[in-house]
C-alpha positions in Angstrom: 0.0 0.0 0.0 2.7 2.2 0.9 4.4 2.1 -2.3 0.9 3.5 -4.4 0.6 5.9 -2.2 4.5 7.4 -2.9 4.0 6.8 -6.2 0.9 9.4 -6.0 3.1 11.5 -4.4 5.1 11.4 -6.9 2.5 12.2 -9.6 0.9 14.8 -8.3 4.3 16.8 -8.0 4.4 16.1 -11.6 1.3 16.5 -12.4 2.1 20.9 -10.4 5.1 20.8 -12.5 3.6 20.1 -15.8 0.5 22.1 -14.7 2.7 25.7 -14.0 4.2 25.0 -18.3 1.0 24.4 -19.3 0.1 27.8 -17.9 3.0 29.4 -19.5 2.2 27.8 -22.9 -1.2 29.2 -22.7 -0.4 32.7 -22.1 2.3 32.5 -24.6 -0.7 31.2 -27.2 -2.7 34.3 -26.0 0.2 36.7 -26.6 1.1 34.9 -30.3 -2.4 35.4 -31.3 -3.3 39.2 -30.0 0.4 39.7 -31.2 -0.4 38.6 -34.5 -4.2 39.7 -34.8 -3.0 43.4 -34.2 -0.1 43.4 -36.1 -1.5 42.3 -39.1 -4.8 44.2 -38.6 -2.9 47.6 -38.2 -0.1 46.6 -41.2 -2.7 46.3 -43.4 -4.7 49.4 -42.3 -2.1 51.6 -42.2 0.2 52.1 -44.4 2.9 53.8 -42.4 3.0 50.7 -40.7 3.8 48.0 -43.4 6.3 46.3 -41.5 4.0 45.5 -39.0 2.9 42.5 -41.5 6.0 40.8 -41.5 5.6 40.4 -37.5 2.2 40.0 -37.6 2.8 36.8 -40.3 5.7 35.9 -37.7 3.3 36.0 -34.9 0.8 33.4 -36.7 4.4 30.7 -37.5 5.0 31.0 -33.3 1.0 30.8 -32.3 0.9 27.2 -34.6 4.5 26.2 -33.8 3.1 27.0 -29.7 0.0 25.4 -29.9 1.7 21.9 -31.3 4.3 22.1 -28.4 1.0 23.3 -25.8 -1.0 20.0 -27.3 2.6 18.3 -26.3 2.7 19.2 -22.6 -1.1 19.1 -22.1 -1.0 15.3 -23.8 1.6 14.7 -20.8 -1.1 15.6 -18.3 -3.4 13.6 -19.8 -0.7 10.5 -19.1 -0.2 11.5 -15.9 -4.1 11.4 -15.4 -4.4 8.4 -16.4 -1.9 6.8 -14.6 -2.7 8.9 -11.1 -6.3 6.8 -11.9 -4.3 3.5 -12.3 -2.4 3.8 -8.9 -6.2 5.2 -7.3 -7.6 2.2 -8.4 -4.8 -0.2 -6.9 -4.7 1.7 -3.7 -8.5 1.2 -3.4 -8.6 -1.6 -4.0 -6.2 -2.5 -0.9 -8.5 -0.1 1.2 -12.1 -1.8 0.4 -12.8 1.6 -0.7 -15.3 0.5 -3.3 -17.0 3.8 -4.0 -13.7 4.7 -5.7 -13.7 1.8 -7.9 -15.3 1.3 -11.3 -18.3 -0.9 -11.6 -18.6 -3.7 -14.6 -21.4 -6.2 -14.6 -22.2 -8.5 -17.4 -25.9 -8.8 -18.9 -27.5 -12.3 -17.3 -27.7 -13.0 -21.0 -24.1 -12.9 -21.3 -23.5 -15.2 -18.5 -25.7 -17.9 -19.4 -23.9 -18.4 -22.7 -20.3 -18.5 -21.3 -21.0 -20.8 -18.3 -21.2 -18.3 -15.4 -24.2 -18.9 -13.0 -26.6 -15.4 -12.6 -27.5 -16.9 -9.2 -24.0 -17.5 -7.9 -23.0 -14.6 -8.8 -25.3 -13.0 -7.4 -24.7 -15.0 -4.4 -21.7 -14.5 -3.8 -20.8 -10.7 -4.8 -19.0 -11.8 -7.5 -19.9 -8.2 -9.7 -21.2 -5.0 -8.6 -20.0 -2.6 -5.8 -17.9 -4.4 -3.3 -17.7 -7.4 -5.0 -14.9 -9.8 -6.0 -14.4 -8.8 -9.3 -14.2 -4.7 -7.9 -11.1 -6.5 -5.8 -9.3 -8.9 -8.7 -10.1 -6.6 -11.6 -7.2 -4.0 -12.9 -8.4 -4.6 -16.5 -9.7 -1.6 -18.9 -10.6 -2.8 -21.7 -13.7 -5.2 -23.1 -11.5 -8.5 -23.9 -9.6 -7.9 -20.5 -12.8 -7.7 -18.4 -15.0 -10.5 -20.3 -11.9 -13.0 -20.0 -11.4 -12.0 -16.3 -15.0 -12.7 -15.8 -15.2 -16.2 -17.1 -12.4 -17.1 -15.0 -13.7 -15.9 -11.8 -17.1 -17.1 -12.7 -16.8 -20.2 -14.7 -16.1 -24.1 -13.6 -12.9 -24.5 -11.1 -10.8 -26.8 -13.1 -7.5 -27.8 -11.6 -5.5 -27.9 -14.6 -6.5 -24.5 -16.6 -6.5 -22.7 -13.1 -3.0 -24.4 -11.7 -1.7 -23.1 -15.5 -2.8 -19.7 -14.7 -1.9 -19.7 -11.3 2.2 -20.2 -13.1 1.6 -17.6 -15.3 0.6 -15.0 -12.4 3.3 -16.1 -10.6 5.7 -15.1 -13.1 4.2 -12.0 -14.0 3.6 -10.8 -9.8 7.2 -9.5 -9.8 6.9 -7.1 -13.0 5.6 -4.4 -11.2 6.7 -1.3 -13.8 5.9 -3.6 -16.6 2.5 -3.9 -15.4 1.8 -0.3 -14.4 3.1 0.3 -18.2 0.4 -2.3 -19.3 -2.2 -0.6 -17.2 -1.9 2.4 -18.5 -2.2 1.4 -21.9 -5.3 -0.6 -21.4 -6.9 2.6 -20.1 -5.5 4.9 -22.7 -6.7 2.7 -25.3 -9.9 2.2 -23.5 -10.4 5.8 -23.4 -10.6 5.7 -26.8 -13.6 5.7 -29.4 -12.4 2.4 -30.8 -14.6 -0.8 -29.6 -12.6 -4.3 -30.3 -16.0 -6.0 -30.5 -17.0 -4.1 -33.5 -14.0 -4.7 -34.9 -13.2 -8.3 -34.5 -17.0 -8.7 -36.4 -16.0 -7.0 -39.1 -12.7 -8.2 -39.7 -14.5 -11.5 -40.0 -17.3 -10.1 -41.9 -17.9 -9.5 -45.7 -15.9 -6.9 -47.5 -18.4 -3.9 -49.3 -16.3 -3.7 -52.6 -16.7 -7.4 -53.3 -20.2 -6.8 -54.6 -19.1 -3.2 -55.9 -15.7 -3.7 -58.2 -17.2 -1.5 -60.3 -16.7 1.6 -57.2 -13.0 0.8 -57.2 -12.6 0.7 -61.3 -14.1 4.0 -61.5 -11.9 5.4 -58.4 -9.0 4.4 -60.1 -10.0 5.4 -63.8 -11.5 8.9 -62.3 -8.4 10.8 -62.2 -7.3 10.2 -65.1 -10.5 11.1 -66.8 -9.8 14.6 -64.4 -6.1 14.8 -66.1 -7.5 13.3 -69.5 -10.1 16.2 -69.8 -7.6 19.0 -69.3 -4.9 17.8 -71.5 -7.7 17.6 -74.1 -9.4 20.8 -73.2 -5.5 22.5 -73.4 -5.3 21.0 -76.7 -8.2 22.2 -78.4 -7.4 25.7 -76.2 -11.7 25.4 -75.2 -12.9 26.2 -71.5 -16.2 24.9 -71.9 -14.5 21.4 -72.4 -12.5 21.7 -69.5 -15.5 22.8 -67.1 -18.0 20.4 -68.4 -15.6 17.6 -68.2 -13.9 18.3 -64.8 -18.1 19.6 -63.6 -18.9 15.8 -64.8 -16.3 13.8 -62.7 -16.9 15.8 -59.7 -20.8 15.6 -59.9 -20.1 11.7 -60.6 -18.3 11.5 -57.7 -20.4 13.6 -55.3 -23.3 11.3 -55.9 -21.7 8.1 -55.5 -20.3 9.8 -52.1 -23.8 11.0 -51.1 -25.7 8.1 -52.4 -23.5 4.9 -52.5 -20.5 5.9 -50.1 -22.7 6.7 -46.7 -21.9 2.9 -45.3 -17.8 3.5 -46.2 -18.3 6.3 -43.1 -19.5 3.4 -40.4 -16.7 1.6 -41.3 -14.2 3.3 -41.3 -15.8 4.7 -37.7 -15.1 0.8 -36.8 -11.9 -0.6 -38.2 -10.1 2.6 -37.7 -12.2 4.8 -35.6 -9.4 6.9 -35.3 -5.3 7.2 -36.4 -5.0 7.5 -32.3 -6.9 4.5 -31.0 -4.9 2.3 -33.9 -1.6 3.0 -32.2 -2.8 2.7 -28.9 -3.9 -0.6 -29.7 -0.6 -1.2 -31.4 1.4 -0.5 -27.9 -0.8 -2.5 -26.4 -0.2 -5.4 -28.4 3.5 -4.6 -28.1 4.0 -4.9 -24.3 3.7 -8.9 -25.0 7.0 -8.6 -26.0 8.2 -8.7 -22.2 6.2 -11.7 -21.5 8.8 -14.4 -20.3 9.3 -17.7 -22.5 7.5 -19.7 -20.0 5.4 -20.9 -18.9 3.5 -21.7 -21.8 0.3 -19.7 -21.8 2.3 -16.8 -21.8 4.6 -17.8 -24.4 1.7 -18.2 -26.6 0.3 -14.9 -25.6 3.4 -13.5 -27.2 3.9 -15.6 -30.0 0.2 -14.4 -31.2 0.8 -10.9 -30.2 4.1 -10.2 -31.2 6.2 -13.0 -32.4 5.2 -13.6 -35.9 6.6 -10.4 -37.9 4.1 -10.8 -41.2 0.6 -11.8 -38.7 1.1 -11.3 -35.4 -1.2 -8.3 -34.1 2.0 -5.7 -33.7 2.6 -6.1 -37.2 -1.5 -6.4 -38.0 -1.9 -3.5 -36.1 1.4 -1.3 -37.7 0.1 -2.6 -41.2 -3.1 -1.0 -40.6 -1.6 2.6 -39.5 -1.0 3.1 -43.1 -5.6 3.2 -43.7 -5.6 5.1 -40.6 -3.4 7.8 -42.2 -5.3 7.9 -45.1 -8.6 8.2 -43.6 -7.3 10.8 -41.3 -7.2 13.5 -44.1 -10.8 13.4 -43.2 -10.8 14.7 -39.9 -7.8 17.0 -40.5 -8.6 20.7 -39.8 -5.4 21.4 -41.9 -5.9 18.9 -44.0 -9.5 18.6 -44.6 -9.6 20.5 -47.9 -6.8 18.4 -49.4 -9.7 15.9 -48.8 -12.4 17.7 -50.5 -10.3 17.6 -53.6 -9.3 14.2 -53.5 -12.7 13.1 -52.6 -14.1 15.1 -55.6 -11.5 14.1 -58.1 -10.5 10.4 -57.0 -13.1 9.2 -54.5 -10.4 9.2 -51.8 -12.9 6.8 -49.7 -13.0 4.3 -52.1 -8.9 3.9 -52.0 -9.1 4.1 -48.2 -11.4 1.1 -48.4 -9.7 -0.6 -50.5 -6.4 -0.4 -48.5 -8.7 -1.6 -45.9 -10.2 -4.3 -47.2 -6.5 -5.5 -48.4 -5.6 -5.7 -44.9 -8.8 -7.7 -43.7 -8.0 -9.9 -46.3 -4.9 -10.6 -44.8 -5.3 -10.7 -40.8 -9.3 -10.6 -40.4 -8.6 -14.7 -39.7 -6.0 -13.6 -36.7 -8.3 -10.9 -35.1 -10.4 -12.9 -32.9 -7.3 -14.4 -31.8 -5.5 -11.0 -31.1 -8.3 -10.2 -29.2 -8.5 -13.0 -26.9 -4.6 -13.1 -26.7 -4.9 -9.5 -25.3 -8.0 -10.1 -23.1 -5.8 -13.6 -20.9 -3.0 -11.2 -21.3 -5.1 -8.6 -19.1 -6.7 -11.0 -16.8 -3.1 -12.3 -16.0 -1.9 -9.0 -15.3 -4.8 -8.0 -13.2 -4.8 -11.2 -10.9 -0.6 -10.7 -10.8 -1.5 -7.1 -9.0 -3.6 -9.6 -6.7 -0.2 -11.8 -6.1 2.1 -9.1 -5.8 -0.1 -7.2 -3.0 -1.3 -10.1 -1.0 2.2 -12.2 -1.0 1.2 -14.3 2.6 -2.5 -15.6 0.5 -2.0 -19.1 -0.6 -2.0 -21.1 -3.9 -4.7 -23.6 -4.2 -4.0 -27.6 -4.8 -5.9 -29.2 -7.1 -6.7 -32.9 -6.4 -7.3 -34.9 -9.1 -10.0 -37.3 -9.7 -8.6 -40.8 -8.4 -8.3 -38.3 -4.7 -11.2 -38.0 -1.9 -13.5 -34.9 -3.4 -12.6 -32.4 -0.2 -12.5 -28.7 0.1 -10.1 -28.4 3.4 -8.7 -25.0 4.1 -6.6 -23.9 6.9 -7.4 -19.9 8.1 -9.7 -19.6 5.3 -10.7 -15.4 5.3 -13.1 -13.1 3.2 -11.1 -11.8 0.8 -13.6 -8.9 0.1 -13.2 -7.9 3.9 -10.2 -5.9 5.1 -7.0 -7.5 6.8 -8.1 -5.8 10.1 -11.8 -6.7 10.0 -11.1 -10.4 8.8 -11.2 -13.5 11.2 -9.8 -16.8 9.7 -11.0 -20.5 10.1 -10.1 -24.0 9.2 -12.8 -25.5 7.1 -13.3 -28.8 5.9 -16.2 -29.9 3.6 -16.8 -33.2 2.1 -16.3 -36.2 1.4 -19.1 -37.1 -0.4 -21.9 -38.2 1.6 -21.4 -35.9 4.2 -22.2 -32.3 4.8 -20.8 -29.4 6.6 -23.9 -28.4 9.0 -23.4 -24.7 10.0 -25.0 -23.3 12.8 -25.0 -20.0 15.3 -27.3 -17.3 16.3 -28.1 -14.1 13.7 -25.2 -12.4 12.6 -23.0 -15.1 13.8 -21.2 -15.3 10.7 -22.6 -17.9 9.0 -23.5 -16.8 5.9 -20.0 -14.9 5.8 -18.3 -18.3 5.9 -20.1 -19.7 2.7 -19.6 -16.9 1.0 -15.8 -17.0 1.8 -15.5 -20.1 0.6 -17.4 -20.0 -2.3 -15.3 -16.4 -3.0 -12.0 -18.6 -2.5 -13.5 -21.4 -4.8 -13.3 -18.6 -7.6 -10.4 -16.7 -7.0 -8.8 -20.2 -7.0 -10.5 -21.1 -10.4 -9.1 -18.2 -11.8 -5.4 -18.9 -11.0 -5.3 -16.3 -8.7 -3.9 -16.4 -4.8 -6.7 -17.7 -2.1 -7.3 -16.1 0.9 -6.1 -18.5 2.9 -3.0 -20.8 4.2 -3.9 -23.7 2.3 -6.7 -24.1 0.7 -6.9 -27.8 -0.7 -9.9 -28.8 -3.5 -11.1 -30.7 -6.4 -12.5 -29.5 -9.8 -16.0 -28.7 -9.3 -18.6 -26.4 -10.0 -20.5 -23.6 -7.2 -24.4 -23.8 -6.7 -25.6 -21.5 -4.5 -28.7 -20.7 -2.2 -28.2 -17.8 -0.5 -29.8 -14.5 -1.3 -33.3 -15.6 -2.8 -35.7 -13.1 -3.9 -40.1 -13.5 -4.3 -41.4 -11.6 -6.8 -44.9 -10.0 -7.1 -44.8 -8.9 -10.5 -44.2 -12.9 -11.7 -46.3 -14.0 -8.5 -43.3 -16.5 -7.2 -43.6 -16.3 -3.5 -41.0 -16.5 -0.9 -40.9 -20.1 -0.8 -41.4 -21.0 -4.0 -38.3 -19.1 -5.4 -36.0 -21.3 -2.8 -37.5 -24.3 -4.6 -36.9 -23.2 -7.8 -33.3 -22.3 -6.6 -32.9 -25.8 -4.5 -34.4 -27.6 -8.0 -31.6 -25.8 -9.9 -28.7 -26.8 -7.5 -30.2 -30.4 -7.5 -30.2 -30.8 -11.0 -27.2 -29.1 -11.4 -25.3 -32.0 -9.4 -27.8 -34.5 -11.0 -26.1 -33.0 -14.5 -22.5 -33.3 -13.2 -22.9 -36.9 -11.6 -21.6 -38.8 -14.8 -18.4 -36.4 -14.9 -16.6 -38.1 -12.6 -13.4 -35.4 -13.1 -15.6 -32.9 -11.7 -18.6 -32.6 -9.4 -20.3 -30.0 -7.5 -20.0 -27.7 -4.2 -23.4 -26.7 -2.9 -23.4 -23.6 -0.4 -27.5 -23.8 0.7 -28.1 -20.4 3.5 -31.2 -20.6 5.5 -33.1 -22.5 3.2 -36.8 -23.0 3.2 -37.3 -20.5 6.0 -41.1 -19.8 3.8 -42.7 -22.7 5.4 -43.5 -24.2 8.7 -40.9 -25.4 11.1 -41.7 -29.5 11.0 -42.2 -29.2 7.4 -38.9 -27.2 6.6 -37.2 -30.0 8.6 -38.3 -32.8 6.2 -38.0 -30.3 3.0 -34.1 -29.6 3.6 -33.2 -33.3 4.7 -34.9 -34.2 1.4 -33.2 -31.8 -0.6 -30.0 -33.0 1.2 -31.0 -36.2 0.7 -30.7 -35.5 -3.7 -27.6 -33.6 -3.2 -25.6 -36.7 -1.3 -27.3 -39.5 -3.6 -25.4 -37.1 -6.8 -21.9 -37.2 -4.9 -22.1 -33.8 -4.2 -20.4 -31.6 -1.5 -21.4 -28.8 0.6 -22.3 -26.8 3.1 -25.8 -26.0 4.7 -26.6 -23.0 7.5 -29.2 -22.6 9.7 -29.9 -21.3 13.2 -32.9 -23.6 13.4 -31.7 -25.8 16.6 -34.1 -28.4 15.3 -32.7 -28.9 12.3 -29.7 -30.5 13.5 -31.7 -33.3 14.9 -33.0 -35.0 12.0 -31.8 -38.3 11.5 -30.6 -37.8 8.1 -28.8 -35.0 9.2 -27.5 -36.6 12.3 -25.9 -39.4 10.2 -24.0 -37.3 7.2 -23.8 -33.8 9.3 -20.0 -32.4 10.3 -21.7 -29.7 12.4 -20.0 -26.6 13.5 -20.9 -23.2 14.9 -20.3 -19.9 16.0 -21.1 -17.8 19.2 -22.0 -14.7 20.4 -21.1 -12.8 23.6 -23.7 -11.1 26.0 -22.3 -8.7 28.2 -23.6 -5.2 29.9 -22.2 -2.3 29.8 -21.4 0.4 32.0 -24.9 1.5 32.3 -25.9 -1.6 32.5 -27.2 -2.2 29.1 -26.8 -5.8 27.4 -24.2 -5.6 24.7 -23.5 -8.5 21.8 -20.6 -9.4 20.6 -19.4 -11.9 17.9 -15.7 -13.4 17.3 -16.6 -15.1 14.2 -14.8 -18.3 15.4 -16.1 -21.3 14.2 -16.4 -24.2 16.6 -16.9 -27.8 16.4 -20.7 -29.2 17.6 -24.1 -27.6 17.6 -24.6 -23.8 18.8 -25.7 -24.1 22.4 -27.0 -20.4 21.8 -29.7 -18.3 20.3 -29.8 -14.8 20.3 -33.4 -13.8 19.0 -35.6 -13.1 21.6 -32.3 -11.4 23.0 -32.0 -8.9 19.8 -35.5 -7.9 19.7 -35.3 -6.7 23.6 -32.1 -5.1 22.5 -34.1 -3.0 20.0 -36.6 -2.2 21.7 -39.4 -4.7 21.0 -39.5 -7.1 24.4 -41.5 -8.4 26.5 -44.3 -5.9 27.9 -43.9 -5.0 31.7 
C-alpha cells in the first residue's frame, strides 16, 4: 500500500510541474495570437506601418508552432491522469474503498452463454460494488474484463487454473511492466475504438466485393480529371474543360452521397481513429516482455508479437498506413486536401480498398488477437492480486482418483479488510457428508459460505486464495443464499427457494456422470417460507438429492431443530459460532461476535435477546 501511495506523491508533483508549463504555454498562445491579430490588422490598415505585417505573419508561425508544443505538454497531463487513476484504483482496491472503484457487470444474457451462474454470482458478490471482481479486476478494456469474468465465474478446473496460477506467478514481480500495461489498457480504452465491432468486421464481408465497379471508376477517375484537361489544353476550349472536370466531380459527389454513406461506419469501426490504432498497437506490443515460460504466456506473445508478417503488432502497424489515409478526413489542416481528393478520385474508395487488403490478410487472426490480449489482461490484473497479497496461498488441485474435499486452513473473506477479517479452518466433504453450520443471527454464518465460495473462484481463476492452504477438487459452485419472491411474476418466498434448490439439484444431478468434476453446494437458510416441521423434512430431502449425486457442501441454519434430523445426524459435520452477551457500563446488554467457528451444535440463540435489545420485548 505504501508504495501506491508514494507513487501518487510522486505524480501529483508532476502533475504541479507540468500544470505551471501548461500555464505558460497558454499565455504565450494568447500573446502569439493578440500579437499577430494586431499586427496584421494595423499593417494592413495603415500604411505607415507595413512592416508590421511581417511580425504579424511571424506572430501566426509561433501561435501554430506554440499550440503543437502546448497540445505536447497538455497530452503529458493527460498521461499523468491516467496513470494517477491506475495507482487510485490499486490503492482502493487495498483499502475496500469501493466507492472509488469502477463498476462492470455482465448482462445475465451474457452469462448464461459462457458458463457463469446469474444466481451465484449473485450470491456471492461476485460483480457489482464491493464485489470480488471490484477486488481482482485492474483490466480496462472489453476482452480484459470479459476473460477476467469467465475465469472468476466459470467451472474451477485444476488444470486450466494451476496453468494460470504459473503464469501469475511469473508476472507478480513485473511491477513497472505492469503499471506500463495498465496504463495502456486505459488509454486505449479511453478511446472511441470498440474491439467488438471490430473483430465482427474483420470476420465479416468486404463492401467492394459486390461493388468492383466503385473501385474501377476510383481508379480510372483521375485520369479522366487529367484526361479532360490535357484535351481541353489542346483544343485551347474552357467549356470542355468545365463540363468535363463539372462531370467527374458531380459523378463522384453522388456516389459519395448516395452509394459511399456505409464507407463512413466503417471506417468509424476498423479505424475509428489514427490515435486509438496506435494505442492498440502499444498495447499489443507490451507482450514482448512476456517471459518464454510458462507456456500460456509464451503463446500470448507468439500471437501478439512473435510472428513479424501476422502477429497483431505487425497487423496492427500494417493497418496505420488506412488510418493515415482516412485521417485526411478529420484534419482541420488537412480537410480541404480531402475535398479535392474526394471530388477528383473518391479518396474513400482507396481508403477502403487499402482496408479491405488488410482484412483480407489478418481478419482470420483478429479474434485471436483479441482473446490473446483479453488472458494477457486477466493475468496482469490477478498478478496485482499476487504481488499485494504475497502471505494468500495457492490452491492444490486434487485430481479425480483423490477423496472430493475442500479443506482449508485460516480460510478469510477476501472482500473484507486485513483488520476486519477472522480466519477458520474449514473442511467440507467427502461425499456423503455435509458441513452443518449453525449459530445465532449475525454469527457469521452466511460470511463463511460466501468465503468459501469467494476462494473457490479466486482459485479457479489462477489467482492467490485467501487463505493458508486451501486444498480442493474441480467442481462447480451452486448456491442458495440470497433468494428473492417476486410479485410482478407471482413466485412467492418459498417457491423461489425451490426453484433455486431444483436448480442446485439438477445441477449436481447433470455433473454426476463427470466423474473429473462434481459439485460444491453452499445452501443459507433455506426453506425459511414454510412451517418449522415441514422445513425439517423439506431440507433433509433436498440434502438427501444432493448426497445421492456425490455432491459436496455446506448448509446453515440457526434452526436448533434442524440438527436433529436423523438424516442429518448421520451425514452432518456440524460446526458453529457464538456470540457474547455482556452489559455495559450503564448496565445495558451488549452483543458481541468473534466469528470463530467451533466444532458441535450452537448451544445459543440470540433472537428473543435482539428484539429486547431494539426495543421490541417483552411488555412490563
Amino acid at each position: 500500500m505504501q508504495r501506491y501511495e508514494d507513487r501518487l506523491q510522486v505524480l501529483q508533483e508532476s502533475r504541479e510541474a507540468c500544470k505551471q508549463v501548461d500555464r505558460r504555454w497558454h499565455i504565450a498562445r494568447l500573446l502569439a495570437f493578440f500579437s499577430a491579430l494586431g499586427c496584421l490588422f494595423f499593417g494592413y490598415v495603415s500604411e505607415g506601418l507595413a512592416p508590421l505585417v511581417w511580425i504579424g505573419w511571424g506572430s501566426v508561425i509561433a501561435f501554430l508552432v506554440i499550440i503543437t508544443l502546448h497540445q505536447r505538454v497538455r497530452d503529458e497531463l493527460e498521461e499523468i491522469r491516467r496513470a494517477r487513476s491506475i495507482v487510485r484504483r490499486l490503492l482502493s482496491r487495498l483499502q475496500r474503498r469501493w466507492d472509488r472503484l469502477p463498476l462492470w457487470e455482465p448482462s445475465e444474457s451474457w452469462m448464461e452463454s459462457h458458463g457463469v451462474s446469474a444466481d451465484v454470482a449473485d450470491d456471492l458478490d461476485l460483480f457489482g460494488r464491493g464485489s470480488l471482481f471490484q477486488l481482482a479486476s485492474v483490466a480496462s478494456t472489453g476482452p480484459g474484463l470479459r476473460t477476467l469474468a469467465k475465469w472468476l465465474g466459470g467451472p474451477a478446473e485444476g488444470d486450466s487454473a494451476d496453468a494460470r496460477a504459473d503464469a501469475i506467478e511469473v508476472l507478480a514481480p513485473l511491477r513497472e511492466e505492469r503499471q506500463t500495461f495498465y496504463l495502456l489498457a486505459k488509454r486505449a480504452a479511453d478511446g472511441t475504438a470498440e474491439p467488438d465491432r471490430f473483430v465482427e468486421w474483420a470476420g465479416g464481408e468486404t463492401f467492394l466485393d459486390s461493388r468492383r465497379w466503385m473501385l474501377t471508376w476510383a481508379r480510372l477517375s483521375p485520369l479522366v480529371f487529367v484526361g479532360v484537361f490535357i484535351v481541353a489544353v489542346a483544343m485551347g476550349s474552357l467549356p470542355v474543360l468545365l463540363i468535363g472536370w463539372g462531370a467527374v466531380v458531380g459523378i463522384n459527389v453522388l456516389l459519395t452521397v448516395l452509394q459511399l454513406g456505409p464507407v463512413q461506419d466503417i471506417f468509424s469501426v476498423a479505424l475509428s481513429g489514427r490515435g486509438d490504432v496506435e494505442g492498440y498497437s502499444q498495447l499489443f506490443a507490451t507482450a514482448e516482455h512476456l517471459p518464454d515460460s510458462p507456456e500460456s504466456l509464451a503463446a500470448i506473445r507468439k500471437t501478439l508479437v512473435s510472428d513479424p508478417d501476422r502477429s497483431a503488432v505487425a497487423g496492427m502497424r500494417q493497418l496505420q498506413t488506412a488510418a493515415s489515409m482516412a485521417s485526411l478526413r478529420h484534419s482541420g489542416i488537412l480537410f480541404i486536401a480531402y475535398v479535392i481528393l474526394q471530388a477528383v478520385a473518391l479518396w474513400d474508395v482507396h481508403v477502403l480498398a487499402v482496408l479491405e487488403k488488410w482484412q483480407a490478410k489478418h481478419g482470420p487472426q483478429v479474434t485471436d488477437w483479441f482473446s490473446a490480449l483479453g488472458s494477457m489482461e486477466a493475468f496482469m490484473s490477478l498478478a496485482a492480486l499476487r504481488d499485494e497479497y504475497p502471505d494468500w496461498g495457492r490452491a492444490t488441485w486434487l485430481d479425480a482418483s483423490q477423496a472430493g474435499t475442500v479443506e482449508a486452513e485460516q480460510l478469510g473473506h477476501p472482500l473484507l479488510t486485513d483488520q476486519a477479517r477472522v480466519s477458520n479452518d474449514v473442511s467440507i466433504g467427502p461425499p456423503g457428508t455435509v458441513l452443518l453450520v449453525t449459530g445465532s443471527n449475525m454469527s457469521g454464518k452466511s460470511t463463511m459460505l460466501r468465503s468459501v465460495g469467494l476462494n473457490v473462484m479466486l482459485a479457479s481463476a489462477g489467482a492467490p486464495v485467501c487463505a493458508k492452504k486451501f486444498q480442493l477438487p474441480s467442481l462447480e459452485l451452486s448456491t442458495s443464499i440470497r433468494v428473492r419472491d417476486s410479485v410482478r411474476e407471482g413466485v412467492s418466498f418459498y417457491m423461489a427457494e425451490l426453484k433455486r434448490l431444483r436448480a442446485v439439484v439438477e445441477h449436481a444431478r447433470r455433473l454426476q456422470s463427470m466423474p473429473e468434476r462434481r459439485v460444491l453446494y453452499l445452501l443459507d437458510e433455506i426453506l425459511q417460507g414454510t412451517n418449522n416441521r415441514e422445513r425439517q423434512i423439506a431440507v433433509a430431502r433436498v440434502l438427501g438429492h444432493l448426497i445421492d449425486t456425490g455432491a459436496i457442501g455446506a448448509i446453515s441454519t440457526h434452526d436448533l431443530d434442524l440438527a436433529d434430523d436423523p438424516l442429518l445426524q448421520s451425514v452432518a459435520e456440524p460446526v458453529h459460532f457464538r456470540e457474547t452477551i455482556e452489559q455495559d457500563a450503564e448496565g445495558r446488554d451488549t452483543m458481541t461476535f468473534d466469528y470463530v467457528m467451533h466444532r458441535g451444535v450452537t448451544p445459543t440463540t440470540n433472537a428473543l435477546r435482539l428484539l429486547e435489545m431494539v426495543g421490541l420485548g417483552e411488555k412490563k
